[in-house]
PyMOL Python script that loads the backbone (N, CA, C, O; Angstrom):
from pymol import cmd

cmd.read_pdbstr("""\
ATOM      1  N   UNK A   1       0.843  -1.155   0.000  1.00  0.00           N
ATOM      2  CA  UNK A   1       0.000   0.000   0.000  1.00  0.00           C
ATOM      3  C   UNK A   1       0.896   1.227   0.000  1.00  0.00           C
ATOM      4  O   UNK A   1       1.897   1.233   0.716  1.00  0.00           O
ATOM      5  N   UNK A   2       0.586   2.267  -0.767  1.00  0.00           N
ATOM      6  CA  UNK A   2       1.629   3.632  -0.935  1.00  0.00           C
ATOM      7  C   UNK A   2       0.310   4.795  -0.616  1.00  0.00           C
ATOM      8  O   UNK A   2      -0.879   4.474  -0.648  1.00  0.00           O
ATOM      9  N   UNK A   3       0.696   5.849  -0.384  1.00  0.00           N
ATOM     10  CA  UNK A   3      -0.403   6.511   0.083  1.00  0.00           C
ATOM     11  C   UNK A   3       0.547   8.237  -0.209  1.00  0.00           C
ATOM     12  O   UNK A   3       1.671   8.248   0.293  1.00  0.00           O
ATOM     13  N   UNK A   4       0.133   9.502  -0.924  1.00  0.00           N
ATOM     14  CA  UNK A   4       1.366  10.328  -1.183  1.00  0.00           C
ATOM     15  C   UNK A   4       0.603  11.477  -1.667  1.00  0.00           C
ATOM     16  O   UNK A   4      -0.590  11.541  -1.962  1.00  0.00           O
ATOM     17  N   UNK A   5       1.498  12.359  -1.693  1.00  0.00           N
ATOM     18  CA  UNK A   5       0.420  14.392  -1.505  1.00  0.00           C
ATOM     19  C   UNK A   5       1.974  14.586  -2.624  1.00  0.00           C
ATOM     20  O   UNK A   5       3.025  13.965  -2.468  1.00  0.00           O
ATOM     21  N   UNK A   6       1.731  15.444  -3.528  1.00  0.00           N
ATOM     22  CA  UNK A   6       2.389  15.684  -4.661  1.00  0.00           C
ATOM     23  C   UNK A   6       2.122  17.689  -4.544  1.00  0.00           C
ATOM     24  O   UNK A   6       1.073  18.236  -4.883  1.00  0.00           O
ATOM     25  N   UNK A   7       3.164  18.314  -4.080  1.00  0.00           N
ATOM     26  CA  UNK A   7       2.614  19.537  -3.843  1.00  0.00           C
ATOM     27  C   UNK A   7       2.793  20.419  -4.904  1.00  0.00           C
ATOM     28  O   UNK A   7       3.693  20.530  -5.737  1.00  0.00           O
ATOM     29  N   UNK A   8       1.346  21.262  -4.632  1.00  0.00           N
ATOM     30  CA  UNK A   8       1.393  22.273  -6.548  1.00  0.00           C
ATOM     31  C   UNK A   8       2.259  22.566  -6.913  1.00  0.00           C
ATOM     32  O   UNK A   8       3.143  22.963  -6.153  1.00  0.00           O
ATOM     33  N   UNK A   9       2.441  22.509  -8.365  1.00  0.00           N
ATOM     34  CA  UNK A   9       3.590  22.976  -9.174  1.00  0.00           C
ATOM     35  C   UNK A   9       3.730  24.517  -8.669  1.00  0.00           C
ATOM     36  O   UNK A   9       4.751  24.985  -8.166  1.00  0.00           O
ATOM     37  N   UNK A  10       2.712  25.103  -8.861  1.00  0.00           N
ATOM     38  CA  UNK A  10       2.860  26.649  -8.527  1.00  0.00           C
ATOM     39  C   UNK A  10       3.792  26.938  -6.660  1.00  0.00           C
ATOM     40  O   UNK A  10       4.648  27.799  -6.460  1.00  0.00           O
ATOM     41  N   UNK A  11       3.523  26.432  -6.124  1.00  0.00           N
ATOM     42  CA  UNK A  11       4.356  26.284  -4.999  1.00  0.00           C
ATOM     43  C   UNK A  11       5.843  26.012  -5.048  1.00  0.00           C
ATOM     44  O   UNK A  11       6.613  26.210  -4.109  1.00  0.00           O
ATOM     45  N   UNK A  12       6.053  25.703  -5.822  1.00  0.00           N
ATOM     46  CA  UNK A  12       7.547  24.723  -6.088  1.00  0.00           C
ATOM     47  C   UNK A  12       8.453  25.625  -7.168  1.00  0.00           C
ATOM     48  O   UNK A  12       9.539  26.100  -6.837  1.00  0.00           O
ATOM     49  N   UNK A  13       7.976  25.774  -8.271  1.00  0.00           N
ATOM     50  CA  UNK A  13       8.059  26.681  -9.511  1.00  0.00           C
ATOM     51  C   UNK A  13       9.605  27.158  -8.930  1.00  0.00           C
ATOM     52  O   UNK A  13      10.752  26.781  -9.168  1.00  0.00           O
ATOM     53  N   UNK A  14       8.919  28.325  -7.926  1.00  0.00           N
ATOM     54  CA  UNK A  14      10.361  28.816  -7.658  1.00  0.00           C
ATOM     55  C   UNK A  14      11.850  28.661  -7.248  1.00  0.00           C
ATOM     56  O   UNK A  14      12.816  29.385  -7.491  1.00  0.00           O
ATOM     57  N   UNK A  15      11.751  27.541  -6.577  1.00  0.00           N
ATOM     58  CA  UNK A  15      13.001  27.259  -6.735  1.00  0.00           C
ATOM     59  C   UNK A  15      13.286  25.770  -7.240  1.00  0.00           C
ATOM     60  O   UNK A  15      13.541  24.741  -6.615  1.00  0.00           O
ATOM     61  N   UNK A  16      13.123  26.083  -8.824  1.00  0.00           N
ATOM     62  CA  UNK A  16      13.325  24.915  -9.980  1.00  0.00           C
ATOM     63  C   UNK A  16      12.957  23.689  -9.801  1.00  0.00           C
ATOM     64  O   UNK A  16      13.696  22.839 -10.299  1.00  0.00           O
ATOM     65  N   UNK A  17      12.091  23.358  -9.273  1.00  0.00           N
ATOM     66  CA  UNK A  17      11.770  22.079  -8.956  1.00  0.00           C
ATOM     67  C   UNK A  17      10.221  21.878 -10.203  1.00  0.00           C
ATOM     68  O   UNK A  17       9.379  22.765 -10.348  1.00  0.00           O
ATOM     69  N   UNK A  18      10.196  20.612 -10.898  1.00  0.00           N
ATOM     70  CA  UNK A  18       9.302  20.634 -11.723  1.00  0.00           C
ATOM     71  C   UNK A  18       7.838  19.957 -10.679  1.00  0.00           C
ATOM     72  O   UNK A  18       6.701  20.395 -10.504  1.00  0.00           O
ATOM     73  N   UNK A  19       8.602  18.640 -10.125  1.00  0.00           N
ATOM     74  CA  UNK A  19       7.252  18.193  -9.405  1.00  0.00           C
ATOM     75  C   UNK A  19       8.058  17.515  -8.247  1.00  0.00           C
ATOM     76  O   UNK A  19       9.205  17.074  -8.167  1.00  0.00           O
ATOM     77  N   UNK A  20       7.043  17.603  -7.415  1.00  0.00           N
ATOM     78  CA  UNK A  20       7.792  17.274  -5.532  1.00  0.00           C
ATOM     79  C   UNK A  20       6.645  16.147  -4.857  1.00  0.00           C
ATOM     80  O   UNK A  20       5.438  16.366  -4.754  1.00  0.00           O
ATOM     81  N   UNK A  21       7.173  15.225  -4.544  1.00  0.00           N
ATOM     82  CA  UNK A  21       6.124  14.157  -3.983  1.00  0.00           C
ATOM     83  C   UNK A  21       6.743  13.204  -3.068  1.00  0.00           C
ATOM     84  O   UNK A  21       7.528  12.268  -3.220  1.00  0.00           O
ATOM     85  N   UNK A  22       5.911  13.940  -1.673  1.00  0.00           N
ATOM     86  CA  UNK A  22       6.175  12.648  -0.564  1.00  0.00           C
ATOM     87  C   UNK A  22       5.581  11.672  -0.522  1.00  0.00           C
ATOM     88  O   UNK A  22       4.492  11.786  -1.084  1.00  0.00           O
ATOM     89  N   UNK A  23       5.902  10.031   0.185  1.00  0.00           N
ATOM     90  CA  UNK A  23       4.627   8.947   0.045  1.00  0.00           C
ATOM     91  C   UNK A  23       5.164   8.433   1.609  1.00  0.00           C
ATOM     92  O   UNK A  23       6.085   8.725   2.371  1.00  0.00           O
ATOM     93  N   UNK A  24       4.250   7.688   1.595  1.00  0.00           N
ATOM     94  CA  UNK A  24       4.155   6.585   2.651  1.00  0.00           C
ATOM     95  C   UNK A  24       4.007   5.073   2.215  1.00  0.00           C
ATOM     96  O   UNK A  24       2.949   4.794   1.652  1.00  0.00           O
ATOM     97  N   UNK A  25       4.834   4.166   2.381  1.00  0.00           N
ATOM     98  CA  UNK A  25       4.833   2.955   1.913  1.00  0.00           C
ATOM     99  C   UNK A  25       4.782   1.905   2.442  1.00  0.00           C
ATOM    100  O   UNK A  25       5.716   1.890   3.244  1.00  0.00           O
ATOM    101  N   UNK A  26       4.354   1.172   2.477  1.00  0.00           N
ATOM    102  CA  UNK A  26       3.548  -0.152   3.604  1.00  0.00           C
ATOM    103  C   UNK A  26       3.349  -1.717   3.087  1.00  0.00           C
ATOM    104  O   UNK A  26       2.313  -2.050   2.512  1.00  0.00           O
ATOM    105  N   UNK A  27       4.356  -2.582   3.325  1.00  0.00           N
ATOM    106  CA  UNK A  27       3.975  -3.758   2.995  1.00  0.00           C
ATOM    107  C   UNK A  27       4.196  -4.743   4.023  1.00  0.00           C
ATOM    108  O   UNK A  27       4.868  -4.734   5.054  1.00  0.00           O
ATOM    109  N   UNK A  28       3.240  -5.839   3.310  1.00  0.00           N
ATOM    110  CA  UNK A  28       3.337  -7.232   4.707  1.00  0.00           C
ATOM    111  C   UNK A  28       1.928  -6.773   5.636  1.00  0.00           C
ATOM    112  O   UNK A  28       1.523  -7.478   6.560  1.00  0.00           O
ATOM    113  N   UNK A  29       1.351  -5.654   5.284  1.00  0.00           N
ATOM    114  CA  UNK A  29       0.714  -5.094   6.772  1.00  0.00           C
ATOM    115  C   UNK A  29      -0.381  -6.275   7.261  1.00  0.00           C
ATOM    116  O   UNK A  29      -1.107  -6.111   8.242  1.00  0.00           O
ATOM    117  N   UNK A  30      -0.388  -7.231   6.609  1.00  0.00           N
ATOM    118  CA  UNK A  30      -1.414  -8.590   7.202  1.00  0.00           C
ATOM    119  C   UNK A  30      -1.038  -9.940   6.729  1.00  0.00           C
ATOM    120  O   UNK A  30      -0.089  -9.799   5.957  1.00  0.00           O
ATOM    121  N   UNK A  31      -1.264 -10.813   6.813  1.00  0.00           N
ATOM    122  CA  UNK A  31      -1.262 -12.040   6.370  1.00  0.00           C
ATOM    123  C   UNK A  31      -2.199 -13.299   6.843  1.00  0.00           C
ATOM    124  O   UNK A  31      -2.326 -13.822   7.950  1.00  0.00           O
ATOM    125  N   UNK A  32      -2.864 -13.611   5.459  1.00  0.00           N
ATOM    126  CA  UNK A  32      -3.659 -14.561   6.261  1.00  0.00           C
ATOM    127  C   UNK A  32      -3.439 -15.955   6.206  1.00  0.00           C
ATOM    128  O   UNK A  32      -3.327 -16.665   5.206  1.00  0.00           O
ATOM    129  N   UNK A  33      -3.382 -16.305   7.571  1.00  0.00           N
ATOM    130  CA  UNK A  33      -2.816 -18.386   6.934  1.00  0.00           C
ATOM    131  C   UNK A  33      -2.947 -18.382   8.879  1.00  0.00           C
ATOM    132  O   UNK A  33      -2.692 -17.456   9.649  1.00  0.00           O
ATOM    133  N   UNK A  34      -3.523 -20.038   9.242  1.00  0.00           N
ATOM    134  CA  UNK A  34      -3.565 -20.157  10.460  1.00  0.00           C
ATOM    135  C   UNK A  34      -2.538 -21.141  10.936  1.00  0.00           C
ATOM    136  O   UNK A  34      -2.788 -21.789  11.953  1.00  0.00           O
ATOM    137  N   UNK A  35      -1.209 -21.347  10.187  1.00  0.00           N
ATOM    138  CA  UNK A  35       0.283 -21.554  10.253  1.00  0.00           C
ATOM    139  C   UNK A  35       0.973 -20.469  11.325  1.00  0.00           C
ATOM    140  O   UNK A  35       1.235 -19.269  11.247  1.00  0.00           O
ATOM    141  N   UNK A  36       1.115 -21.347  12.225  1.00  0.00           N
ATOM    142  CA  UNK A  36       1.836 -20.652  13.593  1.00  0.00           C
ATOM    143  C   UNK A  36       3.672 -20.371  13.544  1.00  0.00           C
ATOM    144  O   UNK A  36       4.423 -19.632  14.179  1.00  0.00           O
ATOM    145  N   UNK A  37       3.818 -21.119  12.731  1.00  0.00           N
ATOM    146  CA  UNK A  37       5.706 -21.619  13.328  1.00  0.00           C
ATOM    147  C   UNK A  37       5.971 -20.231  11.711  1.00  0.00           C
ATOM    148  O   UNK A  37       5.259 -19.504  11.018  1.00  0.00           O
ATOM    149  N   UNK A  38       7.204 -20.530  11.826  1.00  0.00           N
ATOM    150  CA  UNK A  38       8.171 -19.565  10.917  1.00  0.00           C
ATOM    151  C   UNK A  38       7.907 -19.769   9.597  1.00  0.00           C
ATOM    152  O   UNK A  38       7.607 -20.904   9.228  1.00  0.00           O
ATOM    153  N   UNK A  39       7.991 -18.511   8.517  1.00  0.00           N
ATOM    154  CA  UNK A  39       7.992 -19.067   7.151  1.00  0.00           C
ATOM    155  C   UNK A  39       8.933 -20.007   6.058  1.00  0.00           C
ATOM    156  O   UNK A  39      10.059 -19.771   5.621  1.00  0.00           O
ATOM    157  N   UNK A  40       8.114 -21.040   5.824  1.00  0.00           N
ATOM    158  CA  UNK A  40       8.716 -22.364   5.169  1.00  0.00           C
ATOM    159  C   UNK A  40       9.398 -22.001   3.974  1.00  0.00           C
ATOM    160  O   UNK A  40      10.213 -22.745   3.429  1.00  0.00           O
ATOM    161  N   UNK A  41       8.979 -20.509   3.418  1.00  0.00           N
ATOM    162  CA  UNK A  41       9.502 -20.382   2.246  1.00  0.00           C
ATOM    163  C   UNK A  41      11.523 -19.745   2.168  1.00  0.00           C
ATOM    164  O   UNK A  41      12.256 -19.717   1.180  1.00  0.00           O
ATOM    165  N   UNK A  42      11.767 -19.430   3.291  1.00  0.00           N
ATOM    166  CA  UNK A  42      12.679 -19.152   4.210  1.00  0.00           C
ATOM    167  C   UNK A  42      14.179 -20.173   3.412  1.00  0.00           C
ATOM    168  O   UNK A  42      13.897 -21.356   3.220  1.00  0.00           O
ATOM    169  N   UNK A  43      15.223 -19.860   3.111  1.00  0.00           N
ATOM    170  CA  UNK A  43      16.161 -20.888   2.649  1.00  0.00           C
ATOM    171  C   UNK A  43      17.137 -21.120   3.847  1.00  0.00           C
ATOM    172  O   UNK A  43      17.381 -20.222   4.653  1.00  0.00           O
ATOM    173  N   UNK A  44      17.721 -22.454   3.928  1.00  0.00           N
ATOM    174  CA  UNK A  44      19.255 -22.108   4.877  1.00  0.00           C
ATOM    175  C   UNK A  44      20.590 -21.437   4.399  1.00  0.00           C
ATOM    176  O   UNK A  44      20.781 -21.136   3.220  1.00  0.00           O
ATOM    177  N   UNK A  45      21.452 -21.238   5.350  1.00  0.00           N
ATOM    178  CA  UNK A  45      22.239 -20.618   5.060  1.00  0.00           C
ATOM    179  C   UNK A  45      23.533 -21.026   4.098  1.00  0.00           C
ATOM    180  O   UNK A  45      24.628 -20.522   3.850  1.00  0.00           O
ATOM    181  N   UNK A  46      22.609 -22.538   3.585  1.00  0.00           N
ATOM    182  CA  UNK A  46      23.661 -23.052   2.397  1.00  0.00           C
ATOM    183  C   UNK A  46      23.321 -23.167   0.649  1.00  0.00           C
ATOM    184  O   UNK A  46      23.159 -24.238   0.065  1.00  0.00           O
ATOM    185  N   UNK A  47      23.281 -22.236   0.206  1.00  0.00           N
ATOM    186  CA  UNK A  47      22.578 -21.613  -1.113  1.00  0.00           C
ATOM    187  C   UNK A  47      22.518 -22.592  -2.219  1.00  0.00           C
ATOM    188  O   UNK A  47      21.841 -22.598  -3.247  1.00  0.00           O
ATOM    189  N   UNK A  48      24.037 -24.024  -1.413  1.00  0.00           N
ATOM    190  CA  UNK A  48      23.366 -24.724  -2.908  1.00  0.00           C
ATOM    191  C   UNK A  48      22.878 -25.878  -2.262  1.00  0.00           C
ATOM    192  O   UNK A  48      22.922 -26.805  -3.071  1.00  0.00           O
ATOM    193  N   UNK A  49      22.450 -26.231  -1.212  1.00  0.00           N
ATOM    194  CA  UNK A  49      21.778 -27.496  -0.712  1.00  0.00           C
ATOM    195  C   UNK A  49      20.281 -26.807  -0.684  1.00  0.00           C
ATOM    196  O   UNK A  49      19.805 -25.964   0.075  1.00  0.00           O
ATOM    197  N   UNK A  50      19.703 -27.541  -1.877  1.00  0.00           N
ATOM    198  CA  UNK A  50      17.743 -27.574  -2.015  1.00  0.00           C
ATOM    199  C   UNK A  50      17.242 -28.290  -1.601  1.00  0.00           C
ATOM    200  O   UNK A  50      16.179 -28.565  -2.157  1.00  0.00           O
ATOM    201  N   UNK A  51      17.640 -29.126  -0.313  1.00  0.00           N
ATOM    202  CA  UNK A  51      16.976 -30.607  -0.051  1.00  0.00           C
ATOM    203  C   UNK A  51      16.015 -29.763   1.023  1.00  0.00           C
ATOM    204  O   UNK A  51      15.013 -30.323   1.467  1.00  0.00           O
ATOM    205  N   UNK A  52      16.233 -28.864   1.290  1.00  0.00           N
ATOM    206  CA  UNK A  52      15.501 -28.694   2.662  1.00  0.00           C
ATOM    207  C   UNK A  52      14.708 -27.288   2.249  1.00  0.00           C
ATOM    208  O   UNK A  52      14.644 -26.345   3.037  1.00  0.00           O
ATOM    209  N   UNK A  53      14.146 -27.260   1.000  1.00  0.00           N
ATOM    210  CA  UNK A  53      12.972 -26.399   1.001  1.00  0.00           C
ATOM    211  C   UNK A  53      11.777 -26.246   1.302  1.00  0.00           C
ATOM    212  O   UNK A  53      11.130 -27.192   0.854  1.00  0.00           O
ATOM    213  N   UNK A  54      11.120 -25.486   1.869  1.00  0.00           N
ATOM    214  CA  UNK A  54      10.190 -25.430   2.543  1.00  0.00           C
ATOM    215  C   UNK A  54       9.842 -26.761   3.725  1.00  0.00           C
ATOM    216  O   UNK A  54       9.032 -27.687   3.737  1.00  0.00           O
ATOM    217  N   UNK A  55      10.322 -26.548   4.142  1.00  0.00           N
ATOM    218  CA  UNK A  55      10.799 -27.300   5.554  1.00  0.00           C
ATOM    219  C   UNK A  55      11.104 -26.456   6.465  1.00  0.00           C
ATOM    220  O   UNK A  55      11.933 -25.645   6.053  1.00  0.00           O
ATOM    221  N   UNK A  56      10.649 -26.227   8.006  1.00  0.00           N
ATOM    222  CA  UNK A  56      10.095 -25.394   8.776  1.00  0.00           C
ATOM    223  C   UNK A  56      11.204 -25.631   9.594  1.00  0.00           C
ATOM    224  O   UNK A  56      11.068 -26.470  10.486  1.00  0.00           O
ATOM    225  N   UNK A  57      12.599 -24.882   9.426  1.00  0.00           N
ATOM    226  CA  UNK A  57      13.532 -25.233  10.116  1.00  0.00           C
ATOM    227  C   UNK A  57      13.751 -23.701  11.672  1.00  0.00           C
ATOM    228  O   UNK A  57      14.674 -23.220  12.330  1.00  0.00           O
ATOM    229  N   UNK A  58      13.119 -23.627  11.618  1.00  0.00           N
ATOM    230  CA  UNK A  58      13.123 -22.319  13.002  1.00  0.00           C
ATOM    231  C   UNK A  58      13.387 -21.038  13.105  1.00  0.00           C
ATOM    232  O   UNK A  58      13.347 -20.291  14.083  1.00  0.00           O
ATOM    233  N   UNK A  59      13.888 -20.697  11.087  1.00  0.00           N
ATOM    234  CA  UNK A  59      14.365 -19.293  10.902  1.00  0.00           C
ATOM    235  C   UNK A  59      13.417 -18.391  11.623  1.00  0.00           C
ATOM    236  O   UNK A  59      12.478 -18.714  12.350  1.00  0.00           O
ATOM    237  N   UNK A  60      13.904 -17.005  11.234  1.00  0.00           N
ATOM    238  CA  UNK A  60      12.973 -15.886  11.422  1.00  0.00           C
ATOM    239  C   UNK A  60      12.596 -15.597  10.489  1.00  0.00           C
ATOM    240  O   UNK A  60      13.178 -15.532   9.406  1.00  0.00           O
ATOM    241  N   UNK A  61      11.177 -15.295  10.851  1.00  0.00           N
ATOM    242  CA  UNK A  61      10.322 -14.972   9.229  1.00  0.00           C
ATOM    243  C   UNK A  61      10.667 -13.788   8.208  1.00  0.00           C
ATOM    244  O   UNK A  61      11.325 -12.788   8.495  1.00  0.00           O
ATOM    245  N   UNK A  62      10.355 -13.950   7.523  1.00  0.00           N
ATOM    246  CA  UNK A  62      11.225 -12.982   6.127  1.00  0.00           C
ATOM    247  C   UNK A  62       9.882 -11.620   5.775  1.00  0.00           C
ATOM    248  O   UNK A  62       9.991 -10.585   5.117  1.00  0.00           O
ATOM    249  N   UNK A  63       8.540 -12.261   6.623  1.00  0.00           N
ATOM    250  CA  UNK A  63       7.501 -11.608   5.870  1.00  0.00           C
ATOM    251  C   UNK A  63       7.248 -10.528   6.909  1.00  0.00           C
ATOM    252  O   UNK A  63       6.072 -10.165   6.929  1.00  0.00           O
ATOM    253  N   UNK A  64       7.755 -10.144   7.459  1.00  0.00           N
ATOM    254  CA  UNK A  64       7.901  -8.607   8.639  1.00  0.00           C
ATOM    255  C   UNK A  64       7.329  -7.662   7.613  1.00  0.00           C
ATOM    256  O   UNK A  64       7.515  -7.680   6.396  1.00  0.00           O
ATOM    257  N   UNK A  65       6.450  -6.661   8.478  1.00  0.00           N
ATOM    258  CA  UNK A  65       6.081  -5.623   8.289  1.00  0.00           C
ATOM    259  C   UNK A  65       7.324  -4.548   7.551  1.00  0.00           C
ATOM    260  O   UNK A  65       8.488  -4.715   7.916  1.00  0.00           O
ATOM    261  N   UNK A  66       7.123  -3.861   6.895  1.00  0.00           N
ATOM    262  CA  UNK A  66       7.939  -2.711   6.045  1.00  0.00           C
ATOM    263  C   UNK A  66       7.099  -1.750   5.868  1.00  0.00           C
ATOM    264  O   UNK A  66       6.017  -1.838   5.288  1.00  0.00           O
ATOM    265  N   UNK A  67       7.822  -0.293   6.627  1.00  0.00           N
ATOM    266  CA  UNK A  67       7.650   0.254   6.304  1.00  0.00           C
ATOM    267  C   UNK A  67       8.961   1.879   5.499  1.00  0.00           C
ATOM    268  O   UNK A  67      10.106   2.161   5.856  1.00  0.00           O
ATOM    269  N   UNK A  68       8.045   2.574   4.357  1.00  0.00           N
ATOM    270  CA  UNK A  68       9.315   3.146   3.936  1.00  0.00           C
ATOM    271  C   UNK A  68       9.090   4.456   3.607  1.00  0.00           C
ATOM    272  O   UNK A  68       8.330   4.608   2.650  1.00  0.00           O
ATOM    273  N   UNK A  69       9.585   5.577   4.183  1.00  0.00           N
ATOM    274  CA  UNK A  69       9.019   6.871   3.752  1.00  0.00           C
ATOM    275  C   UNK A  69       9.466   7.329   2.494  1.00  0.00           C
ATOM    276  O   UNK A  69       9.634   6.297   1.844  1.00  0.00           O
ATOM    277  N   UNK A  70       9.695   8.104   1.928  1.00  0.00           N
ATOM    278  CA  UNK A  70       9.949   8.709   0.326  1.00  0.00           C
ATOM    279  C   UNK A  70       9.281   9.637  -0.183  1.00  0.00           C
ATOM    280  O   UNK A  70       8.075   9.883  -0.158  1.00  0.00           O
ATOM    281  N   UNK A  71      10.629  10.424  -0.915  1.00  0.00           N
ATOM    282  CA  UNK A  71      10.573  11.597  -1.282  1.00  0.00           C
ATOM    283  C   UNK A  71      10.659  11.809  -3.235  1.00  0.00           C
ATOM    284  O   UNK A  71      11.666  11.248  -3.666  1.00  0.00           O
ATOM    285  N   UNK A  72      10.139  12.221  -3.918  1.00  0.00           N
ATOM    286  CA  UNK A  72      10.459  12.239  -5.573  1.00  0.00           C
ATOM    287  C   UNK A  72      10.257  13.705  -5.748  1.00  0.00           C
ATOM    288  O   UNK A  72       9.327  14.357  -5.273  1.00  0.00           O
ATOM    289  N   UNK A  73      11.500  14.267  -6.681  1.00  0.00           N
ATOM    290  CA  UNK A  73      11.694  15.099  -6.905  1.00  0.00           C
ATOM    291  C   UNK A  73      12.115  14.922  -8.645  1.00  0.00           C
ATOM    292  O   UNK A  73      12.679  13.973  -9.190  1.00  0.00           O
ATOM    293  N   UNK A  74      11.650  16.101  -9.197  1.00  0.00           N
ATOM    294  CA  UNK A  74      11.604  15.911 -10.658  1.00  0.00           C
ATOM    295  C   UNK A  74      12.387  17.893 -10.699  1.00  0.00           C
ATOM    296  O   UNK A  74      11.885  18.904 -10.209  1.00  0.00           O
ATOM    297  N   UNK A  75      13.539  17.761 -11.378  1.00  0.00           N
ATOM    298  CA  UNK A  75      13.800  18.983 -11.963  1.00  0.00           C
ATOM    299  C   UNK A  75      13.938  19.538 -13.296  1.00  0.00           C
ATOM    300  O   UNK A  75      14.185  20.734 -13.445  1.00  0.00           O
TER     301      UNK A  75
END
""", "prot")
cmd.dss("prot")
cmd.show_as("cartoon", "prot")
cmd.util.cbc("prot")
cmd.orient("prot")
């Protein structure tokens, strides 16, 4: 989810800026599954052994909340 206010050109104009836009950025913010333990989709820390995919080995989940502020500027 992104959510963002883009402020008038006429405001900005003056000091050379063409277009100015803050956002708010949001992912992960839910998940639905009634799977308790860690995510299976998760790899170990040995990149070429595939035997143990998706297999619920105790990592920490990868699917954490993110969030990210941001700024776009166009001159």
């Amino acid at each position: 989810m992104q959510s963002g206010y883009t402020l008038p050109a006429s405001k900005i104009k003056q000091f050379g800026i063409d277009r100015f836009r803050i956002y708010l950025q949001a992912a992960n913010l839910f998940t639905i599954t009634k799977y308790t333990g860690p995510d299976p989709e998760l790899q170990t820390s040995d990149l070429n052994d595939n035997t143990n995919f998706g297999i619920d080995l105790g990592n920490y989940p990868a699917n954490m909340r993110n969030y990210n502020l941001g700024v776009q500027i166009t001159f």
